[in-house]
C-alpha positions in Angstrom: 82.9 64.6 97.1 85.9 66.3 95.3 89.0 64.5 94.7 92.1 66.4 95.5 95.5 66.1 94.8 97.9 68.6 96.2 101.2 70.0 95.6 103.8 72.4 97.8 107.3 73.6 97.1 107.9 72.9 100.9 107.6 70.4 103.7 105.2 72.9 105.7 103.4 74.3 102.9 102.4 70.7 102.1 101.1 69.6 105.8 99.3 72.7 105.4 97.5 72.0 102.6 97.3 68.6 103.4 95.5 69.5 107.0 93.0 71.9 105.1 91.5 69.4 102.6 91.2 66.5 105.4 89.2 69.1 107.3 86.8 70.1 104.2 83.9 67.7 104.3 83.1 68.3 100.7 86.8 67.2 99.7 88.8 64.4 99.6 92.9 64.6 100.1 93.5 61.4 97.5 97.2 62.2 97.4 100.2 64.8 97.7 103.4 65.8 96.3 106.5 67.5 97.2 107.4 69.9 94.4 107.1 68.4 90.5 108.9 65.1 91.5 106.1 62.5 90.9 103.8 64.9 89.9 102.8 63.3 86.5 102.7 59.9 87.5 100.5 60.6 90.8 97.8 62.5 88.4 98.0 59.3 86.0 97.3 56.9 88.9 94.9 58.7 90.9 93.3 60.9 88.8 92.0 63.8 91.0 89.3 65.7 90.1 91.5 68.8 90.9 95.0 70.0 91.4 95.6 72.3 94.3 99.3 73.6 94.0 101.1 76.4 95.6 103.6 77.6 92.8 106.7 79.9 93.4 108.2 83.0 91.2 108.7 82.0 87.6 106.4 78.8 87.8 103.3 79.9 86.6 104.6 80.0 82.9 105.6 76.2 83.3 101.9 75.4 83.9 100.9 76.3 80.1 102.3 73.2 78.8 102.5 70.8 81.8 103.1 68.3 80.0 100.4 65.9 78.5 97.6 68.8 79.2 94.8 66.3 78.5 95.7 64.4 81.3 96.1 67.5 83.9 92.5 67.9 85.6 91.8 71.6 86.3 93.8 73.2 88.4 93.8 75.9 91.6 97.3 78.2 92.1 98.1 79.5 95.1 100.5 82.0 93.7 102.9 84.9 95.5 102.2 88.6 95.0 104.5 88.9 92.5 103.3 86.1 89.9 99.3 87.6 89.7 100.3 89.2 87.1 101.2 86.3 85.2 98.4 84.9 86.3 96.2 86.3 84.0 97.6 85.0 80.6 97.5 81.8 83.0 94.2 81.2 82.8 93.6 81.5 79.3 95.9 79.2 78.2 96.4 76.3 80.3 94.7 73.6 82.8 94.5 76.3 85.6 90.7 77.1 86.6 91.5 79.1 89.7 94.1 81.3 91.0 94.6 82.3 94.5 97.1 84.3 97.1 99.6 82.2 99.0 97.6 84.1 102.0 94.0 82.7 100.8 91.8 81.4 103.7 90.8 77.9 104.3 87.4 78.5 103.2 88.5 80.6 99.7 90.6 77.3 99.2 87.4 75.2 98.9 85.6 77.2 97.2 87.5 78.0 94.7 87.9 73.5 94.6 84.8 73.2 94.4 84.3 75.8 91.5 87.2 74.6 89.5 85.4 70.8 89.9 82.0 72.5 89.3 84.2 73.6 85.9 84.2 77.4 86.4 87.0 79.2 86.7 87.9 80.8 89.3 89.9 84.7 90.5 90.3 85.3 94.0 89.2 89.3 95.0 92.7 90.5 95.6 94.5 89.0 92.7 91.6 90.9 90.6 92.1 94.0 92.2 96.1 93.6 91.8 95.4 92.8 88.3 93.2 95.7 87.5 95.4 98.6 89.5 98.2 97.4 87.7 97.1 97.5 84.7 95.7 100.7 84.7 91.8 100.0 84.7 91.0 102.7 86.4 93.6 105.0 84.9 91.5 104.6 81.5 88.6 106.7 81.5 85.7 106.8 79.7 85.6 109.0 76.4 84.4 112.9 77.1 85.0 111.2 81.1 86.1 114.4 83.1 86.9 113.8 86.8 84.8 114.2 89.7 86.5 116.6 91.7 87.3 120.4 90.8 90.1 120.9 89.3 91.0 117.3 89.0 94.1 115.3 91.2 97.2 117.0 91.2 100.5 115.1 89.8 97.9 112.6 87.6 96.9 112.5 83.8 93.6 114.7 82.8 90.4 112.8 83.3 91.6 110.4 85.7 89.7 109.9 89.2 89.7 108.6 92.5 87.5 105.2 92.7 84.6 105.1 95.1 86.9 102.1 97.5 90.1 104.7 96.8 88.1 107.8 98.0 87.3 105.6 101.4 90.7 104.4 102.0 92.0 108.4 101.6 89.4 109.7 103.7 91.0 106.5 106.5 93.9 107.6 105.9 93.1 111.4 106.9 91.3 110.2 109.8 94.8 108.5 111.1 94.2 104.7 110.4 96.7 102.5 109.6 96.2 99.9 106.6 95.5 97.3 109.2 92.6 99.2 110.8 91.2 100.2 107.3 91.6 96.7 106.0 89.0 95.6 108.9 86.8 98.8 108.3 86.3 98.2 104.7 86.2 94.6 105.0 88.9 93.6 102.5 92.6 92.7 103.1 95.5 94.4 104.1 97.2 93.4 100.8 94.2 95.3 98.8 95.0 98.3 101.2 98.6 98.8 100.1 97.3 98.4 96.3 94.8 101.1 96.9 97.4 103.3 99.1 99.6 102.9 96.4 97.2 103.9 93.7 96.5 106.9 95.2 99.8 108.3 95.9 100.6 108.0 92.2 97.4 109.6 91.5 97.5 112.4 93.7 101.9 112.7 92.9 102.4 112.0 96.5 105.2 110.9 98.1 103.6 109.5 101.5 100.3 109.5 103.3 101.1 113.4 105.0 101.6 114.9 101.3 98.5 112.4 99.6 96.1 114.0 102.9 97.2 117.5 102.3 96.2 117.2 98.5 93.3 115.2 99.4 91.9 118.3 101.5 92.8 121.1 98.6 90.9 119.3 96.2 87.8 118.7 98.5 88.4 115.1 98.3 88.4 114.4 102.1 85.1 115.1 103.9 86.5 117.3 106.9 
């Protein structure tokens, strides 16, 4: 049994967190707070076995020096778009073991508890995939790395290349399938679509899906 302690920036967010730990058989809700008020003093008297807290813009940095970071037990983020980002530096340097989207499923929730007690850390899929189209991961090739297709993309830097998961979601879209119907064909969420949507029109230099399908058939990268 894992000891949980959670902690919301609002009333509902709370009662939601609250509802999906009570429900986990493999965890125990041991307390909750509303925002920081109490926080410190609830993890001194009922020392959880982890912290799962929903944090807004800005409040990840706050988590690298929580206060007395001995006393903090690891801890699982449910962070907004914006902050994944920050997430990263996050989890190098401070009592976080896990970070998730504010739109993370019951079932990622307690696993990713479960992980962070287990003392693993923890990355949920799409703040990874933020993390690694933002930062250019893909926009790095390897050395001598040529791309794939002739002539290479239009409007992008020499060498760099469509993924594999980007070549699917271009080929989706030239087929006339919105991000919610290609986030249920490829299995991944709607969020990771509009990363890899997004990706693509800077890679191709298009300004929309009409001009990104267009290059996509010049350059032989749609299968017609």
């Amino acid at each position: 049994m894992v000891r949980v302690l959670v902690s919301a920036n609002s009333v509902v967010g709370l009662a939601g967190l609250e509802a999906m730990v009570k429900s986990a058989p493999p965890l125990e809700l041991v307390g909750s707070t509303l925002g920081q008020a109490g926080l410190d003093q609830q993890l001194a008297d009922l020392q959880p076995d982890v912290l799962l807290q929903t944090v807004g813009v800005g409040e990840l940095d706050r988590l690298r020096a929580p206060g007395s970071e001995a006393d903090y037990p690891p801890i699982v983020v449910m962070a907004p778009e914006s902050e994944f980002e920050a997430a990263l530096a996050v989890l190098h340097d401070s009592p976080v073991a896990g970070v998730l989207p504010a739109w993370a499923t019951a079932t990622e929730i307690q696993g990713a508890v479960e992980a962070a007690a287990a003392g693993l850390v923890v990355m949920h899929p799409d703040v990874a995939e933020h993390l690694r189209l933002q930062l250019g991961a893909e926009a790095e090739p390897l050395s001598g790395a040529t791309s794939q297709y002739p002539g290479g993309s239009p409007g992008a830097s020499a060498g760099v290349r469509l993924s594999p998961r980007e070549s699917e979601v271009l080929n989706l879209l030239a087929a006339g399938l919105g991000n919610k119907e290609i986030a249920w064909r490829l299995k991944i969420s709607e969020h990771t679509v509009k990363f890899h949507v997004t990706s693509i029109f800077n890679k191709l230099g298009a300004s929309g899906r009409a001009e990104a399908v267009a290059i996509g058939v010049r350059r032989g990268l749609i299968v017609l």
